[in-house]
C-alpha positions in Angstrom: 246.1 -101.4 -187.1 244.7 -97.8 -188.2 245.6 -96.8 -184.7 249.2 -97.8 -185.3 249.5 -96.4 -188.4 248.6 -92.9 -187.2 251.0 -93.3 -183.8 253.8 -93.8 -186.5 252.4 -91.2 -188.8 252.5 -88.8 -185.8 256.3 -89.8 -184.8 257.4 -89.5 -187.8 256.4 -85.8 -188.4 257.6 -85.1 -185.2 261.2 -86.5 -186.0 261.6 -84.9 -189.2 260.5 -81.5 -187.8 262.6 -81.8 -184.9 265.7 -82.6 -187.1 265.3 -79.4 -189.4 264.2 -77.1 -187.0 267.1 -74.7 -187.7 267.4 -75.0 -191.1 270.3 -75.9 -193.2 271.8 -72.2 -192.6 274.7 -71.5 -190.6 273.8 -70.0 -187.6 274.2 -66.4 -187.3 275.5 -64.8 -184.1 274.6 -61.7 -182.9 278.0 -59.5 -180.7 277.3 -56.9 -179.3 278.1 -53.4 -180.3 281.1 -52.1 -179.8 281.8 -48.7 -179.0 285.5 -47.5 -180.5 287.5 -45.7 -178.0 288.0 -41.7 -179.0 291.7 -41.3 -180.1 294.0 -39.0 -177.8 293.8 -35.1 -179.7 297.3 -35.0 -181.4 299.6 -32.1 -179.7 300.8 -29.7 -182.4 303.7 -28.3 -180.3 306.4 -30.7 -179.1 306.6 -31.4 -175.7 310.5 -30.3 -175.8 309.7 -27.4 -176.8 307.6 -26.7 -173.6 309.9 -27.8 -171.2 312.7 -25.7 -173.0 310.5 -22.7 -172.8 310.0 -23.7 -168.9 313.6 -23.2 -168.3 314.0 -20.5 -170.1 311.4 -18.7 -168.1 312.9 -20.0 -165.0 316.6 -18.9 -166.3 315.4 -15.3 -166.8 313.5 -14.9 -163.8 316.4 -15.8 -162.0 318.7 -13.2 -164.0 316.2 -10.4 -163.3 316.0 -11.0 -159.8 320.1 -11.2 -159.0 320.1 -8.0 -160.7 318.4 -6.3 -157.8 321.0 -7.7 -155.7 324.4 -5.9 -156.8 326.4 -7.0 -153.7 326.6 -3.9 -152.1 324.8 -2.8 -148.5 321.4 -3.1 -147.1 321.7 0.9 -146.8 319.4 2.7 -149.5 321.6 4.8 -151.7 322.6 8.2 -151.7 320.6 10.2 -154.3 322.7 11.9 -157.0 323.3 15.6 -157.3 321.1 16.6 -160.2 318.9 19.9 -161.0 317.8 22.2 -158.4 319.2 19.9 -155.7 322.4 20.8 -153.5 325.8 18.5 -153.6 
């Protein structure tokens, strides 16, 4: 009977141990970290502004360069009469 009394000793200290092994706590679940993504550097000019400026540039460019072509002949022209030079 001793021997049955320590078998039932032994099972029953097992069972309870078993049954609060994690404690009464709520179990606590570790995430990983998370690394926050680096926001996009704000522009300080608008981007209308840019492409305004763009054809702008493009708009005198092509002014300055029809000025060079005044219609006339490939021929170079004639210089005028001016000092020390014969008309």
């Amino acid at each position: 009977m001793k021997f049955n009394n320590i078998v039932a000793m032994i099972a029953a200290t097992c069972g309870v141990t078993t049954a609060h092994a994690g404690g009464l706590s709520p179990e606590i679940v570790e995430s990983s970290p998370v690394d926050p993504a680096p926001a996009a550097a704000a522009s300080s000019v608008n981007p209308a502004y840019i492409v305004v400026g763009i054809l702008a540039a493009l708009l005198i460019g092509a002014a300055v360069s029809s000025d060079n072509d005044s219609g006339g002949s490939d021929e170079p022209e004639e210089p005028l009469c001016g000092r020390g030079s014969e008309c």
